[in-house]
Wavefront OBJ file of the C-alpha trace (Angstrom):
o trace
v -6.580 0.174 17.006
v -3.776 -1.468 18.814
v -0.698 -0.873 17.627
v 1.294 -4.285 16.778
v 3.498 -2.686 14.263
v 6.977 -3.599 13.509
v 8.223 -1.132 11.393
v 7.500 2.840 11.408
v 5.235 4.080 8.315
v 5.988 7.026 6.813
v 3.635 8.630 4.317
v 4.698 9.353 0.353
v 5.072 12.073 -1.598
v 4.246 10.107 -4.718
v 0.426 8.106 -4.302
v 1.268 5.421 -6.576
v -2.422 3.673 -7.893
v -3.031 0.602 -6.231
v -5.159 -2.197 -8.718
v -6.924 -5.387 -7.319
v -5.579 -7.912 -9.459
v -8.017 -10.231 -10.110
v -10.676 -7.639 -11.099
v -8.029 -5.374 -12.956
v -9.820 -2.437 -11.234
v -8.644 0.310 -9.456
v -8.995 -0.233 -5.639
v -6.890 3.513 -4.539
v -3.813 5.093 -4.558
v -1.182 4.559 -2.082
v -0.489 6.339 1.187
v 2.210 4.312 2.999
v 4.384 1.387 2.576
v 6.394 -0.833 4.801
v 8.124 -4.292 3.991
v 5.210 -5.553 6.166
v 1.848 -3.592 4.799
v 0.300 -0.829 2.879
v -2.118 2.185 3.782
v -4.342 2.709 0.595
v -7.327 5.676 0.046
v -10.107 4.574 -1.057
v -13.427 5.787 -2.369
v -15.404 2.912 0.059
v -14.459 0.668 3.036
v -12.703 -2.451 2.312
v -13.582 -4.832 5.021
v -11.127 -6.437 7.369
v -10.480 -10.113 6.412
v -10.557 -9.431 2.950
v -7.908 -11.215 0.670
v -6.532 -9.142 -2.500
v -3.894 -9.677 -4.583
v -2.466 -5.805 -5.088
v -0.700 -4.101 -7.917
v 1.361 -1.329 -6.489
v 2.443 0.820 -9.720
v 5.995 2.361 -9.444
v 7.757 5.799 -10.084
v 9.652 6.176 -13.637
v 12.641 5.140 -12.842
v 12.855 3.719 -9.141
v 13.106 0.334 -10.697
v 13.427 -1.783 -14.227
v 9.621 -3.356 -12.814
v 6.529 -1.005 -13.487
v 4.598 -2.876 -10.611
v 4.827 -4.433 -7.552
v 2.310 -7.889 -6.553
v 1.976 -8.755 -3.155
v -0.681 -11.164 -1.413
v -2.409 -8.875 1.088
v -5.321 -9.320 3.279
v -7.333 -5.696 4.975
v -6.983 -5.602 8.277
v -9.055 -1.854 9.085
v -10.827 0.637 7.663
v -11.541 4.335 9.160
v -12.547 7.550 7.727
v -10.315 9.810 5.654
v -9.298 13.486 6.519
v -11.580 14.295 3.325
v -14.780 12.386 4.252
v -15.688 11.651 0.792
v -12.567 8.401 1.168
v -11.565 5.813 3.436
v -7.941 4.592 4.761
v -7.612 0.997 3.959
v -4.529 -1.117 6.237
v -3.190 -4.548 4.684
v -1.205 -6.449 5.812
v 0.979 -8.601 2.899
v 0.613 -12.236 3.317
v 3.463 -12.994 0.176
v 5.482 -10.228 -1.327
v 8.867 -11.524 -3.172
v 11.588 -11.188 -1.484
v 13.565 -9.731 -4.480
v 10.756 -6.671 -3.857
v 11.772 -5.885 -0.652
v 15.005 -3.389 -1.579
v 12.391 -1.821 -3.962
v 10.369 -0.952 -1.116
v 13.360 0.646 0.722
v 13.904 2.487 -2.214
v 10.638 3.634 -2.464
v 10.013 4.773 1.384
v 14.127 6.528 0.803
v 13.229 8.625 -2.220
v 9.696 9.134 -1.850
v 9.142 9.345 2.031
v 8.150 12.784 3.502
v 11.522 13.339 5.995
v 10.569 13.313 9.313
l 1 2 3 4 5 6 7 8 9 10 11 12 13 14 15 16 17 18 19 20 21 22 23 24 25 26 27 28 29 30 31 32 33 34 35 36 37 38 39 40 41 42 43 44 45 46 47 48 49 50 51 52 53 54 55 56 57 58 59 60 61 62 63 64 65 66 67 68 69 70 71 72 73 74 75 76 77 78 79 80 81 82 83 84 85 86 87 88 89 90 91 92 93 94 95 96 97 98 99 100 101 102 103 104 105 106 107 108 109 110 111 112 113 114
């Protein structure tokens, strides 16, 4: 894949669940996070072009909001380390803005130190 990203991902500590709004189902749990995009495992490919509105849930305590929402469309799919999963990359079309310190905060407290 080329590699047209702005900011540097760094993997979590915490896999928050990650829910497909519309259907209220579970689509994975969280692997990465930037300002810009999200890296969710899943059980089966998600293909690219696909629109989703995403429900990132949120540590105890990180913020007064249980959840984040952002727009988000997948732009790849690949095998997992474990072969029974796929890694799913989005790209958010509309997050709020007032989210975006949340993020940090999430990435800070959360992200494996490199």
């Amino acid at each position: 894949m080329d590699e047209r990203r702005k900011q540097k991902r760094k993997d979590l500590l915490f896999y928050s669940r990650v829910y497909e709004e519309q259907k209220g189902k579970m689509l994975g749990n969280l692997l990465n996070i930037t300002s810009q995009g999200a890296m969710i495992l899943t059980e089966k490919p998600i293909e690219p072009g696909e629109e989703f509105t995403l429900l990132i849930e949120l540590p105890e305590g990180l913020s007064s909001k249980t959840r984040l929402r952002a727009q988000a469309v997948s732009l790849w799919h690949q095998p997992d380390i474990n072969p029974e999963f796929c890694d799913v990359g989005f790209q958010f079309k509309e997050i709020n803005p007032e989210d975006l310190p949340i993020i940090s905060r999430l990435i800070e407290e959360y992200g494996f130190r490199d």
